[in-house]
Each structure stands twice: as structure tokens, then as C-alpha cells.
C-alpha positions in Angstrom: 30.3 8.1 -15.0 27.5 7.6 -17.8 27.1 4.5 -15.9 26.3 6.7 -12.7 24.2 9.6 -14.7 22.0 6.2 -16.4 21.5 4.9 -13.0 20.4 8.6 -11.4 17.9 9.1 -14.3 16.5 5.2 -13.9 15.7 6.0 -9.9 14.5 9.4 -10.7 12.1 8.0 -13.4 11.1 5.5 -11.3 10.6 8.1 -7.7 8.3 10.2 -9.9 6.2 6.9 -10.4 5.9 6.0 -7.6 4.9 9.8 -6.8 1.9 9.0 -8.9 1.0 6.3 -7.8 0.5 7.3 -4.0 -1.4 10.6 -5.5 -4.3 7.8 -7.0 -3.9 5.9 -3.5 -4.2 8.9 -1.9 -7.4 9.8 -3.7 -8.7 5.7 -3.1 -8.8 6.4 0.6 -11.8 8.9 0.2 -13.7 7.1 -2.8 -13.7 3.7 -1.0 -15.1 5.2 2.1 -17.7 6.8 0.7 -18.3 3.7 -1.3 -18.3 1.5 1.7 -21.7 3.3 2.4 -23.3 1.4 -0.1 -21.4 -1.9 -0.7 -19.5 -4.4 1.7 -15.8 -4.2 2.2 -14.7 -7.9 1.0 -17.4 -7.7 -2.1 -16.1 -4.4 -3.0 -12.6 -5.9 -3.3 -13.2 -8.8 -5.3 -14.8 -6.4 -7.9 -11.9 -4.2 -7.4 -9.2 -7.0 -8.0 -11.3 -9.2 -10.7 -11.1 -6.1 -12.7 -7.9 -5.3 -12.3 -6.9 -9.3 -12.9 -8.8 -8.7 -16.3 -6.6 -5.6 -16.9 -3.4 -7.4 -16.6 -4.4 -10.6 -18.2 -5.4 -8.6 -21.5 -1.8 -7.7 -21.9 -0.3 -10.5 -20.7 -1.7 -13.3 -23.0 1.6 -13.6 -24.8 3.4 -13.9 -21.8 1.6 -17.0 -20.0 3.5 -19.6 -22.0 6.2 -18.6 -19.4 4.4 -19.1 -16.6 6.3 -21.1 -14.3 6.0 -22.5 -10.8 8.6 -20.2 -9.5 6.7 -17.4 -10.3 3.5 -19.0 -9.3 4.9 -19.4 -5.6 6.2 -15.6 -5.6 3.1 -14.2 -7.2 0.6 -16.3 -4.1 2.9 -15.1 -1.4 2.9 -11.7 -2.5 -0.7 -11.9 -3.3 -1.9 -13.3 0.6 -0.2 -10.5 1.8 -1.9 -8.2 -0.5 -5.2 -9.7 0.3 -4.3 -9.0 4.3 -3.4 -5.7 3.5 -6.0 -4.3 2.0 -8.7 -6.8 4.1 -7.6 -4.8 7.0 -7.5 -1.4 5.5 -11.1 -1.6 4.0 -12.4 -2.7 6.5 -10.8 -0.7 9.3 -12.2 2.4 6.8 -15.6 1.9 7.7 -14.4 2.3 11.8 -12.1 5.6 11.3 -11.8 8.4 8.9 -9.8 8.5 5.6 -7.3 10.8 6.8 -6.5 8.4 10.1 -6.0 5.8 7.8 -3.7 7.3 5.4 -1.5 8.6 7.8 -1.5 5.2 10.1 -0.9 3.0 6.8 2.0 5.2 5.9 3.6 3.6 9.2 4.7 0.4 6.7 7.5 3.1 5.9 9.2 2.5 9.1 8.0 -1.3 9.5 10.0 -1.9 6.3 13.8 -1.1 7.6 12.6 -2.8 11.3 11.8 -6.3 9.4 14.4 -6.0 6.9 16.9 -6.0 9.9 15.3 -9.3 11.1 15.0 -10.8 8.5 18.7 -9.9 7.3 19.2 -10.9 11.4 20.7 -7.6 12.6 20.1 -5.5 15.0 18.0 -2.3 13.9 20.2 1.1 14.5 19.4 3.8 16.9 17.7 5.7 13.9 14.8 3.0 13.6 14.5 2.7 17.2 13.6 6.6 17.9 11.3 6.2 14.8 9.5 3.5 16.0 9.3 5.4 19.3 8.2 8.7 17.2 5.7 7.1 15.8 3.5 5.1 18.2 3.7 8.4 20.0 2.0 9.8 16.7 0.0 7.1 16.4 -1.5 7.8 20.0 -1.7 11.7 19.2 -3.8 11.0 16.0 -6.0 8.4 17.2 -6.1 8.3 20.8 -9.0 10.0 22.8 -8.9 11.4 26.6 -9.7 8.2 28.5 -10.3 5.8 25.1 -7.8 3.4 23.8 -7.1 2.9 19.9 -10.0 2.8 18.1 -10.7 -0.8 15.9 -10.6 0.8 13.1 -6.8 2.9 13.6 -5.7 -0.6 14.7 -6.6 -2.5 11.4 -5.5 0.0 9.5 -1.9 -0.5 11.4 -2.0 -4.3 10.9 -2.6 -3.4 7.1 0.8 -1.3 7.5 2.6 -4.4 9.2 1.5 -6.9 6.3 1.9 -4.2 3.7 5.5 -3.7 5.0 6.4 -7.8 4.3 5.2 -6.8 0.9 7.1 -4.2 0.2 10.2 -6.4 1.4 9.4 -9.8 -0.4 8.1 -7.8 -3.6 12.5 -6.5 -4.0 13.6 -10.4 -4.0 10.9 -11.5 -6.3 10.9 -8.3 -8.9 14.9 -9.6 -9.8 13.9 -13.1 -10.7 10.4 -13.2 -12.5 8.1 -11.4 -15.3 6.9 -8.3 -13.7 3.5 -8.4 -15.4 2.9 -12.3 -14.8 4.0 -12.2 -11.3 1.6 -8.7 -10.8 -1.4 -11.1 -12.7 -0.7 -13.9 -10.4 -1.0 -11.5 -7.6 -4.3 -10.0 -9.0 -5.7 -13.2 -9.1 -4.8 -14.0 -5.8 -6.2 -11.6 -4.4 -9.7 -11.4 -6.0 -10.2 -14.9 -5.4 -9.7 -14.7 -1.6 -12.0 -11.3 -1.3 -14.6 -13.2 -3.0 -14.4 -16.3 -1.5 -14.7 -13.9 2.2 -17.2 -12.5 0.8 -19.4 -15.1 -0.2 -18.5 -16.7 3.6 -19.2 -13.7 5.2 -20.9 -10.9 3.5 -24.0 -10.8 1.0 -22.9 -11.3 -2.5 -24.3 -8.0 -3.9 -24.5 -6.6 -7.8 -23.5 -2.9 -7.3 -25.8 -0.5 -8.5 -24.9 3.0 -7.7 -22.7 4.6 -10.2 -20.1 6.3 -7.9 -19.5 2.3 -6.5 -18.9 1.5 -10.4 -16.4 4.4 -10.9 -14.3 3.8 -7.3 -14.2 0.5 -8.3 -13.3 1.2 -11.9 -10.5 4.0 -10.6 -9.4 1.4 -8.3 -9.1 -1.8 -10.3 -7.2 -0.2 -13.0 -5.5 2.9 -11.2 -4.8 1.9 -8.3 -4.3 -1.6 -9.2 -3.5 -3.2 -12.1 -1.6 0.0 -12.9 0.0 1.0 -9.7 1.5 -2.4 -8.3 2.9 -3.1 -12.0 4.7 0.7 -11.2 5.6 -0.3 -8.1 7.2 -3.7 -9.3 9.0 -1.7 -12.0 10.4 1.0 -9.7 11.7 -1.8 -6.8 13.7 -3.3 -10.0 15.7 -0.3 -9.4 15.5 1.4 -5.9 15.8 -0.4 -2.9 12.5 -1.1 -0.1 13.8 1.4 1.9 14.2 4.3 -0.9 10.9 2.9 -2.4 9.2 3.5 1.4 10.4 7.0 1.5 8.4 7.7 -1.6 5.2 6.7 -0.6 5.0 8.4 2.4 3.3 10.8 0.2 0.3 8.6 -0.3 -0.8 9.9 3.7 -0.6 13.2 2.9 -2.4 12.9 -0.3 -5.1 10.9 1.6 -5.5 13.8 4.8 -5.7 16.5 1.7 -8.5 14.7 -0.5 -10.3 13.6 2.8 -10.6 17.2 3.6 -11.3 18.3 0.4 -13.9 15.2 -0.7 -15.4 14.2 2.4 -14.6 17.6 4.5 -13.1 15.7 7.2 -11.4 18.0 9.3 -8.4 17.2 12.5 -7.9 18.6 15.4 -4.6 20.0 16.8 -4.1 16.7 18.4 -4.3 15.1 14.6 -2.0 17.2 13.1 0.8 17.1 15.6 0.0 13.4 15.2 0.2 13.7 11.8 3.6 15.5 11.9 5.3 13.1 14.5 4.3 10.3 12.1 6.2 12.3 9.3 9.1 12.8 10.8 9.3 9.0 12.1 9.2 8.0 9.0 11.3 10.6 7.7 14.2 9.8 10.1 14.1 6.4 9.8 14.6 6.7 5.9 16.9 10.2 5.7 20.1 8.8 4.5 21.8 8.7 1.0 21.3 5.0 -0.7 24.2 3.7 -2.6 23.6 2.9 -6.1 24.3 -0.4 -7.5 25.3 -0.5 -11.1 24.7 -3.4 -13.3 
């Protein structure tokens, strides 16, 4: 029973992270896209990552002695799909609002129990299958117009949910085996190098001179960064991907309030039902009790 009542208070602990962490995510969505105004999307990433690469390696200089190639190989894989991830969404940001892309990035939530059934090689239930349904009908609702297909920018942000979702999956078999803060530096430093690399291939190299740039990419190098995928590595140590994609279906909503609030975006009646489909996809594909597993 203690066993039980340590276990409950671990995954509560580590819910309320993760709570957190989709509240600065959340918030990302508007400061980027404002930011994007002034500074190109793969530039503004490498600054974003490179800081946040500095962030991790300052506290991790004791730990690189056990840097190993096991956790080299885990920390690249996790970091190209990172790099995908966020390529897609930032740059889909600058072709749809911050609200769209909240809500169509928060589809990873029902990407994750889809792929885990492939990759596990069964057969997804009935409950994915309606959600998936659910929420490609959302999907259309919130980014469809009368005689328009989806938009380029609502369909990068979806392939930045797809790649996201292998993350989430690949991040609960590597977070059992290797140093969470090595394998979130290796990641860091995966992904920076790749953004700047892109964007010396096909952006201009810019020094950013604006302040708000400076404090986006301060709030999201180290916030919603460094910070937040060390929490999320933590928290997977103890819930499963599909308890840790119920979470952060929170970071949409968070990202359709601050977009409203920051950039006075505003949706239709179309959006929200879209918006609400999407929540209850993703609710229904993750509304069942999750077993614990006690060490």
C-alpha cells in the first residue's frame, strides 16, 4: 500500500510538471510569432537551442565523464526528431495563427497511442479509431475554408505533431536506460547544430537586434527548453506516453488563450467547434485508468 500511495504522489508530482511546462509552451506559440516578424525561423532556432545547449552543459560538466555511445545514439535520434518538430512548427507559424497551431500540434496526443500500436504491432482499438476520425474532422473545422483546402501552414504544424509523437514514444525507452540531463544535452546539441546549419543553407545568418527577439529567445531556450524537455524526461521516468499525452493537451489551450490575449487573435464558430472536436479526440483516445507499475 505505501508502495501504491509513493507511486500516486511520484505521477502526481510529475502531472503537475508537465502542467507547467505546456503553460510556458503555450505562451511560446504567441512570442515566436510575433518574433518571427523580425528574425527567420531556422536562425531563430539555433539561438533558441545553442542557448539552451549552454544551459544544460553548465550543469552537466560533472556528468560528461559518463558519456557513452549508448546515450550518444539515443540523444541524436531523439534530437532529429526534435529538430523536425519544431522546423515544421516554426515555420508553419509564420503561414497560420498561434491558436491554429496549438490546437493542430496537440493532435501528437492521439498520434502517440496510433504509433505505439504499430510499433508494438497491434491493431489500434475502436477508441483510437473514432479519435482519429474526430479529429481530422476538427482539423477540417479549424482550418478549412468554404472552397479552400488546408492551409500550408495548418499542415506543417500537423507534420510537427506526427514527428513530435515518435518523440514522445522513443523519449519512454530511452529515459529508463540513460542520464536524463546528458541525453537532454545531447539532444540540445543536436538540435542547434541542424537549425544552424539550415540556416546558414537557407536563410541569412542574422545578429538579432530587437529586444523582444532577445527575450522569446531567452524564455524559450531556457523555459521552454533546457528546462521543459529535462521535465518532460523526468516525468516519462514515471508515467507512461499515453498518460504523459493526456497532460499536454493543455499546452493547445494555453496557446488559443495567450493568442487571444497577446496577439488578439480571435476564432470563429467554426474554430471553436473545431477546437472542441479536437479536445474530445484526444480526450477519448486517452480516457482510461493507467495501471501503475511499482518498482
Amino acid at each position: 500500500m505505501a508502495g501504491m500511495d509513493r507511486f500516486l504522489s511520484r505521477a502526481r508530482q510529475a502531472e503537475l510538471s508537465l502542467i507547467a511546462v505546456t503553460v510556458v509552451w503555450g505562451l511560446t506559440f504567441s512570442l515566436v510569432k510575433r518574433s518571427l516578424e523580425e528574425i527567420s525561423p531556422f536562425v531563430f532556432m539555433a539561438y533558441r537551442f545553442a542557448l539552451a545547449f549552454l544551459v544544460v552543459a553548465a550543469v552537466s560538466l560533472r556528468r560528461l565523464r559518463d558519456l557513452d555511445r549508448g546515450t550518444l545514439t539515443a540523444g541524436l535520434l531523439l534530437g532529429v526528431f526534435l529538430y523536425g518538430a519544431y522546423s515544421l512548427q516554426t515555420i508553419g507559424l509564420k503561414y497560420t495563427s498561434a491558436g491554429n497551431a496549438g490546437f493542430i500540434t496537440g493532435l501528437f496526443v492521439v498520434f502517440v497511442p496510433v504509433l505505439s500500436t504499430v510499433f508494438l504491432r497491434k491493431r489500434p482499438g475502436a477508441r483510437s479509431v473514432v479519435s482519429v476520425i474526430l479529429a481530422t474532422a476538427g482539423l477540417a473545422l479549424l482550418s478549412l475554408q468554404p472552397g479552400q483546402g488546408i492551409g500550408l501552414g495548418d499542415g506543417l504544424v500537423l507534420g510537427c505533431a506526427f514527428t513530435y509523437s515518435l518523440h514522445i514514444i522513443c523519449m519512454d525507452r530511452f529515459v529508463q536506460r540513460h542520464d536524463l540531463v546528458l541525453l537532454i544535452l545531447v539532444q540540445m546539441g543536436v538540435v542547434a547544430v541542424l537549425h544552424a546549419a539550415s540556416g546558414l543553407v537557407f536563410e541569412e545568418f542574422t545578429f538579432p537586434t530587437g529586444g523582444f527577439v532577445w527575450m522569446t529567445i531567452a524564455v524559450c531556450g531556457v523555459l521552454a527548453s533546457a528546462v521543459a524537455f529535462f521535465v518532460q524526461a523526468w516525468a516519462q521516468k514515471v508515467l507512461s506516453p499515453v498518460r504523459t499525452s493526456v497532460v499536454l493537451i493543455m499546452e493547445p489551450v494555453f496557446s488559443v488563450l495567450f493568442g487571444i490575449v497577446l496577439l488578439s487573435e480571435r476564432l470563429s464558430w467554426r474554430g471553436w467547434l473545431g477546437c472542441a472536436v479536437m479536445l474530445a479526440a484526444m480526450l477519448i483516445t486517452e480516457a482510461r485508468p493507467e495501471k501503475p507499475v511499482l518498482d
